[in-house]
ROKE-231209 format. One line per 8 residues: number of its first residue (from 1); their letters; for each residue x, y, z of C-alpha. Coordinates in nm, 2 decimals, always signed. Layout:
N
NUM> a> X:Y:Z  ...
***
This chain:
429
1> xxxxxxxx> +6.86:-1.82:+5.47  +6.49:-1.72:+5.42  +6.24:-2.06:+5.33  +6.21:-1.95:+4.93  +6.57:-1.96:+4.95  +6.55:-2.36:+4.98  +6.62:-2.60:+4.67  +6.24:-2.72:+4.64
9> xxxxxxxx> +6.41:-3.06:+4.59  +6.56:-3.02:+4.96  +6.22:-2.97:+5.05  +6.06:-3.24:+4.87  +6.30:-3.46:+5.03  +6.18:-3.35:+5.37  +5.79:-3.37:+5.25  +5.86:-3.75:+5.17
17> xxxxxxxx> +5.97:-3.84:+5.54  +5.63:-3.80:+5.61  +5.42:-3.99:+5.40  +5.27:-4.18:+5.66  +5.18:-3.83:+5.83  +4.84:-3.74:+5.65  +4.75:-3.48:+5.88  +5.11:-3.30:+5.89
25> xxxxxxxx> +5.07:-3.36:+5.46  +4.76:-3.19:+5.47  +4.93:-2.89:+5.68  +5.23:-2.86:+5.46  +5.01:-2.86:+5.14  +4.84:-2.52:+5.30  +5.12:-2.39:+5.36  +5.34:-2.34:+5.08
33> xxxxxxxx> +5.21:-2.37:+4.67  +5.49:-2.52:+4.58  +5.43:-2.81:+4.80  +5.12:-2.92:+4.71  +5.26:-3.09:+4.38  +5.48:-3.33:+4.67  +5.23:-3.36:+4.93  +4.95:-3.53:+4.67
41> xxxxxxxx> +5.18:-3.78:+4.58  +5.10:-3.92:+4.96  +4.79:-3.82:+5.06  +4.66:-3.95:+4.70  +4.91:-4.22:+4.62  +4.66:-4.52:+4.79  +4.30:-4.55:+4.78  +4.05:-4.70:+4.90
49> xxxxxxxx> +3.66:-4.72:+4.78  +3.42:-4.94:+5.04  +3.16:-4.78:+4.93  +2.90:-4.49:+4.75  +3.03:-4.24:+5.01  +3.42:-4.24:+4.92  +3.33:-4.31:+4.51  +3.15:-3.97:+4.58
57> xxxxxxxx> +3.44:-3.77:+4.75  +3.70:-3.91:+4.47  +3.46:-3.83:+4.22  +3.39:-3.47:+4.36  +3.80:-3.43:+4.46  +3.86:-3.58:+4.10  +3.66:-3.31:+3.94  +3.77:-3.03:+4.17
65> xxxxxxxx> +4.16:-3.08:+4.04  +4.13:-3.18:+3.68  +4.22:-2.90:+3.52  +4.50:-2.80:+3.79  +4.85:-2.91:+3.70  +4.86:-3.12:+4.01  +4.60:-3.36:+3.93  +4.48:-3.59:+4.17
73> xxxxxxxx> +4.39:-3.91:+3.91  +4.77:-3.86:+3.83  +4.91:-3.86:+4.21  +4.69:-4.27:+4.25  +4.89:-4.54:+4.19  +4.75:-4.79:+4.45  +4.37:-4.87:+4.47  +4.14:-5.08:+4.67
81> xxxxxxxx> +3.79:-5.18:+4.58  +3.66:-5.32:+4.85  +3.26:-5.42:+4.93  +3.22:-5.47:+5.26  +2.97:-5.71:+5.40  +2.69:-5.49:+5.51  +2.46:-5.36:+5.23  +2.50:-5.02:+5.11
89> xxxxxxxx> +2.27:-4.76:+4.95  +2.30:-4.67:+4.58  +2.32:-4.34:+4.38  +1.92:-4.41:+4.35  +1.82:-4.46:+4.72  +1.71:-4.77:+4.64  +1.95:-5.08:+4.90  +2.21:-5.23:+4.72
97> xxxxxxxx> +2.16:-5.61:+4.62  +2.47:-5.80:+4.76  +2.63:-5.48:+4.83  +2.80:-5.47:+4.47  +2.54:-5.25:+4.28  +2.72:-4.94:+4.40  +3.06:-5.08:+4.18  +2.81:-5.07:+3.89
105> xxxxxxxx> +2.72:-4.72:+3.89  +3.05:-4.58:+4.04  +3.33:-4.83:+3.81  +3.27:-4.60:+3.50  +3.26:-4.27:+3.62  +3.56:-4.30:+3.85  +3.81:-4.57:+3.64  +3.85:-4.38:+3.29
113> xxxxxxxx> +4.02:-4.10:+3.51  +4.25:-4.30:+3.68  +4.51:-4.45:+3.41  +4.80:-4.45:+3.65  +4.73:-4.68:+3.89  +4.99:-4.98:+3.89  +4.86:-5.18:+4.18  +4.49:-5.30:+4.15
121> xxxxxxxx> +4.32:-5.49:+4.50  +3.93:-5.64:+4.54  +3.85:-5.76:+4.77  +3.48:-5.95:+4.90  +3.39:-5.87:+4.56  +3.11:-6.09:+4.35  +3.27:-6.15:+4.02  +2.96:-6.30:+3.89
129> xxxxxxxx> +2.73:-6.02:+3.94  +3.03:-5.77:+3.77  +3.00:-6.01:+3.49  +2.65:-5.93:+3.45  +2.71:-5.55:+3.36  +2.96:-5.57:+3.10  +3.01:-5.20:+3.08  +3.16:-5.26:+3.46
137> xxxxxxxx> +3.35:-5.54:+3.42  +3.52:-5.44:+3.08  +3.57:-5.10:+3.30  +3.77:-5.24:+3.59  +3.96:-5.52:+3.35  +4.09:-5.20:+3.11  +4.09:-4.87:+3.27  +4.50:-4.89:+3.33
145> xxxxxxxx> +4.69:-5.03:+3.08  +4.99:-5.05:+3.27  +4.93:-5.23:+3.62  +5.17:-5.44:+3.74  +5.05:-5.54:+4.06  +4.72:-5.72:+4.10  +4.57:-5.86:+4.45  +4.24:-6.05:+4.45
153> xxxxxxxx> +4.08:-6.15:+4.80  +3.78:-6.28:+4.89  +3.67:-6.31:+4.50  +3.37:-6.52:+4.38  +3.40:-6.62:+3.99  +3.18:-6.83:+3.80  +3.47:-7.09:+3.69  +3.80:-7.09:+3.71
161> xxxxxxxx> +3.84:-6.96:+3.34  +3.67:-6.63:+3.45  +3.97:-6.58:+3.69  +4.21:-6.65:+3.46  +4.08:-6.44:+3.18  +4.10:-6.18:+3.45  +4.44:-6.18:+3.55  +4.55:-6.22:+3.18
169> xxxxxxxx> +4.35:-5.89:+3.09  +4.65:-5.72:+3.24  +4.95:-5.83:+3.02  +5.18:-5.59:+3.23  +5.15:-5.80:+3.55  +5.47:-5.84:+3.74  +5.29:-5.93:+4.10  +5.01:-6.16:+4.17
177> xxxxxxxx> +4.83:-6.23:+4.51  +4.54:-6.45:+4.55  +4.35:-6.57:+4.86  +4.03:-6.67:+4.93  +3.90:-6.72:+4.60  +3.60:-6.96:+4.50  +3.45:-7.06:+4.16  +3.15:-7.28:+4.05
185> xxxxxxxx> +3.12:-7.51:+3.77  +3.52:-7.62:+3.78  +3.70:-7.90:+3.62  +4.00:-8.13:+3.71  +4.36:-7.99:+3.56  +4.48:-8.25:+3.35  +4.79:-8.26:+3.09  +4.52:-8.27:+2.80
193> xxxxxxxx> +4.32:-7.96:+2.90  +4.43:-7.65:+2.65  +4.39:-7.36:+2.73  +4.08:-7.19:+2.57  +4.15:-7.02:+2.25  +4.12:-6.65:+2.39  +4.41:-6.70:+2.59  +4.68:-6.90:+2.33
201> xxxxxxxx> +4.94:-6.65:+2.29  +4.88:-6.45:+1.94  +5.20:-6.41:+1.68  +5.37:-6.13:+1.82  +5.19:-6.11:+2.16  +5.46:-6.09:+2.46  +5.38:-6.34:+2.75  +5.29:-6.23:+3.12
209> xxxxxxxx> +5.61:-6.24:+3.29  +5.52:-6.30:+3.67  +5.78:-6.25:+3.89  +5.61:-6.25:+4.22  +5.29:-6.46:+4.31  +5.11:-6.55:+4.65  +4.83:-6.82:+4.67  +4.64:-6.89:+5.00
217> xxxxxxxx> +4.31:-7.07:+5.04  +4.22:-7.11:+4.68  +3.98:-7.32:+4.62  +4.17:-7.50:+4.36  +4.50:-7.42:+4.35  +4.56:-7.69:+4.11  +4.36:-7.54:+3.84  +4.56:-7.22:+3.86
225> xxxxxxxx> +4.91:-7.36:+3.89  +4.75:-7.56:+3.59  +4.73:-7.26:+3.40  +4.99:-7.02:+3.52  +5.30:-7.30:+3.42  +5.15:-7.27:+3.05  +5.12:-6.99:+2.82  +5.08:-6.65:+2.80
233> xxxxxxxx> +5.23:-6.66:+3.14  +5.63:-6.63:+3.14  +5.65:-6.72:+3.53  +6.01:-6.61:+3.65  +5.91:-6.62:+4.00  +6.15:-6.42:+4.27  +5.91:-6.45:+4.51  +5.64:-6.71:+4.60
241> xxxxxxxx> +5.43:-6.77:+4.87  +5.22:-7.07:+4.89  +4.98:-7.16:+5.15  +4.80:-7.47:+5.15  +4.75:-7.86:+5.21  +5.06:-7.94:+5.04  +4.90:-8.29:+4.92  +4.80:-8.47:+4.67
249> xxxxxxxx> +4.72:-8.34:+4.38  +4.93:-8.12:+4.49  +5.21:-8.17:+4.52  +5.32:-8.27:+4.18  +5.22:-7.96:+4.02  +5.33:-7.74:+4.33  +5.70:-7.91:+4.25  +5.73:-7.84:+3.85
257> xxxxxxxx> +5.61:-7.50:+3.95  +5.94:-7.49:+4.21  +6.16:-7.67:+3.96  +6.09:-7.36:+3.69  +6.18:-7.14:+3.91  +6.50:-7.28:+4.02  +6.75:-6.97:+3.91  +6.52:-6.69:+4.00
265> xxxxxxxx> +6.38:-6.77:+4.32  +6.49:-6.57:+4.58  +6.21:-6.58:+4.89  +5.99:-6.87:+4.89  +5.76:-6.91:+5.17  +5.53:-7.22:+5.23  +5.25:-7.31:+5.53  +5.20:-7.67:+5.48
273> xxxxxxxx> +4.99:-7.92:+5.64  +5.19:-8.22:+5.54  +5.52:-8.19:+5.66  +5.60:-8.53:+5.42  +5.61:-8.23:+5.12  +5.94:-8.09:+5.29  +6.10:-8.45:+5.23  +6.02:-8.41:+4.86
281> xxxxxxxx> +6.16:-8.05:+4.83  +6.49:-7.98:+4.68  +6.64:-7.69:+4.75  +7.00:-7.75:+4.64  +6.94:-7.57:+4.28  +6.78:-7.24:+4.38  +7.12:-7.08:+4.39  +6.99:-6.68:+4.43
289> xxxxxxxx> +6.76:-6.81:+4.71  +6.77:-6.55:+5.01  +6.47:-6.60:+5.22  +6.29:-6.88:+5.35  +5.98:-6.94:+5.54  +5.83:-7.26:+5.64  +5.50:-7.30:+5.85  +5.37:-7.65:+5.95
297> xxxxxxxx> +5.03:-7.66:+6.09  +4.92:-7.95:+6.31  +4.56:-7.98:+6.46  +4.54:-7.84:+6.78  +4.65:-8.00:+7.09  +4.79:-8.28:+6.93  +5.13:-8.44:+7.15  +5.26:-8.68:+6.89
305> xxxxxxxx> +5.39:-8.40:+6.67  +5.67:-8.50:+6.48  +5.87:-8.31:+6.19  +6.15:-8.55:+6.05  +6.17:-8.42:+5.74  +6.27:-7.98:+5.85  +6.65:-8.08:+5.92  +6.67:-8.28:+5.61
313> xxxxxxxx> +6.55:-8.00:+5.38  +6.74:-7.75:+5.50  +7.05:-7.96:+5.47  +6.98:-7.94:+5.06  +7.04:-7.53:+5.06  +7.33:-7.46:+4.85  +7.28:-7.08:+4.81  +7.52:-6.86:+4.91
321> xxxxxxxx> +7.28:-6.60:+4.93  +7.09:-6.75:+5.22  +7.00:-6.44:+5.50  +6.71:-6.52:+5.66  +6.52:-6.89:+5.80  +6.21:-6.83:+5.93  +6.01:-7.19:+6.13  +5.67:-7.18:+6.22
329> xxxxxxxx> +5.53:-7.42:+6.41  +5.11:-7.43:+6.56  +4.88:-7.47:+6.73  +5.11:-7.63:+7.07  +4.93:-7.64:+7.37  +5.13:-7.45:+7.62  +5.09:-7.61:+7.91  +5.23:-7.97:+7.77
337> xxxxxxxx> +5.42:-7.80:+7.53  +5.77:-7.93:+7.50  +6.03:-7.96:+7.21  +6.06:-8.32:+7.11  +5.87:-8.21:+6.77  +6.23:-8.23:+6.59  +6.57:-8.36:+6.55  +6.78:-8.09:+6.73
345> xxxxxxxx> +7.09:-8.22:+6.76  +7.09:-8.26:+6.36  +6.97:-7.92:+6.29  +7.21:-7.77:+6.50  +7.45:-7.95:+6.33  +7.32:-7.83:+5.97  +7.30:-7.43:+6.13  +7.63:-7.47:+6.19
353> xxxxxxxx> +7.73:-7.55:+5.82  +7.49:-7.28:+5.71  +7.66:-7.05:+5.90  +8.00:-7.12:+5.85  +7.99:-7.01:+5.46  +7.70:-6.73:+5.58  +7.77:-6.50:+5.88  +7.48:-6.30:+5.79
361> xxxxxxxx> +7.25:-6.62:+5.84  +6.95:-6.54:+6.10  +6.71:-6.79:+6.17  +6.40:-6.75:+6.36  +6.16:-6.98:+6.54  +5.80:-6.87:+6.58  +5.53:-7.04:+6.81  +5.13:-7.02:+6.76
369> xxxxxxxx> +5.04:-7.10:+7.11  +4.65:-7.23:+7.26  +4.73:-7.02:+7.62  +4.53:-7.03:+7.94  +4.33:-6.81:+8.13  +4.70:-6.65:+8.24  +4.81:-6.63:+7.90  +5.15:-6.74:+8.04
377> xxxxxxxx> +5.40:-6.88:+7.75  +5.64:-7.11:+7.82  +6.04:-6.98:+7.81  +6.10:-7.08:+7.46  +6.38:-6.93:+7.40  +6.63:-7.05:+7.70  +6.55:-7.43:+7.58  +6.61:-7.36:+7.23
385> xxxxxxxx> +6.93:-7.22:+7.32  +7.08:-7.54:+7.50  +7.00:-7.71:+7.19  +7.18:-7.49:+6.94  +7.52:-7.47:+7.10  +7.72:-7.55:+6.83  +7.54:-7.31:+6.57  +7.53:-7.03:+6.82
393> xxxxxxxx> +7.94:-7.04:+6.88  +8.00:-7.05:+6.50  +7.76:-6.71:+6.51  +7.44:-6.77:+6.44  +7.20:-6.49:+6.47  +6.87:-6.67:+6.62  +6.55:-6.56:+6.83  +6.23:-6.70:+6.93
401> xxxxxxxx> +5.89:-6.57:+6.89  +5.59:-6.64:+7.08  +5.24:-6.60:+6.96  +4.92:-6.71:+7.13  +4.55:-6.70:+7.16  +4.35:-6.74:+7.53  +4.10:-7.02:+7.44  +3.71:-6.94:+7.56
409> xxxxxxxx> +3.44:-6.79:+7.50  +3.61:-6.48:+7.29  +3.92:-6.61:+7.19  +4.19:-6.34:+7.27  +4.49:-6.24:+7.14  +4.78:-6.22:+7.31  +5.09:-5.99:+7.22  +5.41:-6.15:+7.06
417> xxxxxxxx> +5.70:-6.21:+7.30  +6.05:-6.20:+7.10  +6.37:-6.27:+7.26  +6.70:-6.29:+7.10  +6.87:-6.70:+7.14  +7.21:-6.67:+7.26  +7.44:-6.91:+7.46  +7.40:-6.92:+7.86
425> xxxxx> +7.69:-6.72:+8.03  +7.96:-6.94:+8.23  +8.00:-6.82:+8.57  +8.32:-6.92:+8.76  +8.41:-6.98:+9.08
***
């Protein structure tokens, strides 16, 4: 059979195993016409603009295929605006003040043409300066109506109303990410606070239905779970990932926002620094939950580490859903690392019970390690089993992985060590 011969959708389906291939893409899409259409899609689907250099090859590549039937604006659905923190050069040759001016003569021309994106990410961006050229801003908050995911890192507003009229400029949103983000001029949430009168829902208007939303490093979290648990947001959270304190304030807020999301949840994953949150957390009536994920932090080096509360909480799980536990425990010290941190007996006692109703249950432990000059780790994994004897006969899937950092002048990384937990072998006589 000659190539032309081939159903194109037989070779469409042999285009898409290599999307992560640019440079085989780029030789396929020379090769045949009739590839080209396929090959876009994955050479064009993500972008990524850090500066005036790759606004001007989209803009030149942009005008180069707009009147062919294989568009690239159509083939983008994921971009990145990203300003790096070096300075760049604008259109005008004259150096770019906080390295955003570029976004101010490049937003317009590019964004009108890209209506298809559904996933949106800035990142070290100055809100506040954007919010000076309104022809910008209003650019980047309406140039596709239909984006449903939106990821904002490293983001400096003027309040915390700014950032929240942002995110509800998008009234398609499905996924939310946030890290990193600062604001001046806040205030404290409280019950009594409305919202401001541009974002009350309007008669017929349909709420922002989140169903997945990440918050790390905010720099107050409060204010946005303040506004997030009230209208025009609809939150019927799946998935929610939460790192912080864990404190008060909190915690109270943090809870009603668990307690909504009871029947939907299904991955929740929370890096606390208060391991007295995890006595508080009731997990018995998120019945769809499937994954979870629970880091404690502790300041480095400390000996008198104790987590009393990590048996208790996973002894509330009711879910029959349950697949995957993932612990996280750091910084340890490895060479006076031991495992007196927790109540093994009891949680092997309550992975058994998980298991019994779950044989698909894994559960992983993960170490963050301050290593020596050897970078040796300690043998996690063979005390861990002795410990777990009774959930590892009823079948539960467990490993151990070790992460760690040399301590010194440059602190280096050192590769993960995973090994699979399973019961010592009996050797007779």
């Amino acid at each position: 059979m000659s190539p032309r011969e081939l159903p194109p959708e037989l070779c469409d389906h042999v285009i898409d195993y290599l999307w992560d291939d640019p440079h085989a893409l780029i030789a396929c899409s020379l090769t045949c016409r009739g590839w080209v259409p396929t090959t876009r899609l994955h050479l064009f689907e993500a972008v990524k603009l850090k500066g005036p250099h790759d606004c001007a090859r989209l803009h030149q590549a942009l005008n180069a295929s707009g009147t062919a039937p294989t568009a690239i604006a159509d083939c983008i659905r994921d971009l990145s605006i990203i300003t790096p923190p070096s300075e760049f050069v604008d259109a005008g040759g004259e150096p770019a003040e906080g390295g955003s001016r570029w976004l101010c003569y490049w937003m317009p021309k590019l964004l009108p043409k890209l209506c298809h994106v559904n996933c949106l990410r800035l990142e070290h961006v100055d809100w506040e300066l954007l919010a000076a050229n309104e022809s910008t801003k209003d650019c980047i908050l309406c140039f596709s109506p239909n984006l449903k995911e939106l990821h904002l890192s490293s983001l400096m507003f003027a309040t915390a109303d700014a950032l929240l009229q942002t995110i509800t400029s998008f009234p398609q949103l499905i996924t939310l990410e946030m890290s990193y983000l600062v604001w001046w001029g806040d205030h404290s949430p409280s019950p009594s606070h409305p919202p401001p009168p541009e974002l009350e829902l309007e008669q017929g208007q349909c709420k922002i239905r989140i169903e997945q939303l990440s918050m790390s490093y905010l720099y107050g979290p409060t204010v946005v779970l303040d506004w997030l648990l009230r209208p025009p947001f609809d939150l019927r959270l799946r998935r929610f990932e939460w790192d912080s304190s864990g404190k008060y304030p909190q915690r109270p807020i943090l809870m009603e926002l668990l307690r909504k999301a009871e029947e939907s949840l299904e991955h929740l994953r929370l890096t606390l620094w208060d391991e007295d949150f995890l006595a508080e957390l009731d997990l018995s009536n998120n019945v769809r939950l499937a994954h979870l994920d629970i880091g404690l932090q502790n300041a480095p080096g400390r000996r008198d580490v104790w987590y009393p509360s990590v048996p208790g909480c996973l002894s509330r799980i009711t879910s029959p859903f349950l697949r995957e536990i993932k612990l996280q425990f750091s910084l340890f010290r490895a060479p006076d690392f031991d495992l007196n941190f927790i109540d093994w007996a009891r949680l092997d006692e309550i992975l058994a019970e998980l298991c019994k109703t779950r044989p698909l249950l894994s559960v992983t432990f993960h170490f963050h390690f301050q290593l020596q000059l050897d970078g040796l780790m300690p043998a996690t994994h063979k005390c861990i089993a002795d410990r777990l004897k009774e959930a590892l006969v009823a079948g539960l899937r467990a490993r151990v992985v070790c992460s760690g950092v040399i301590i010194g002048s440059r602190s280096t990384p050192v590769p993960d060590q995973v090994h699979n937990v399973a019961l010592p072998q009996t050797t007779w006589a």
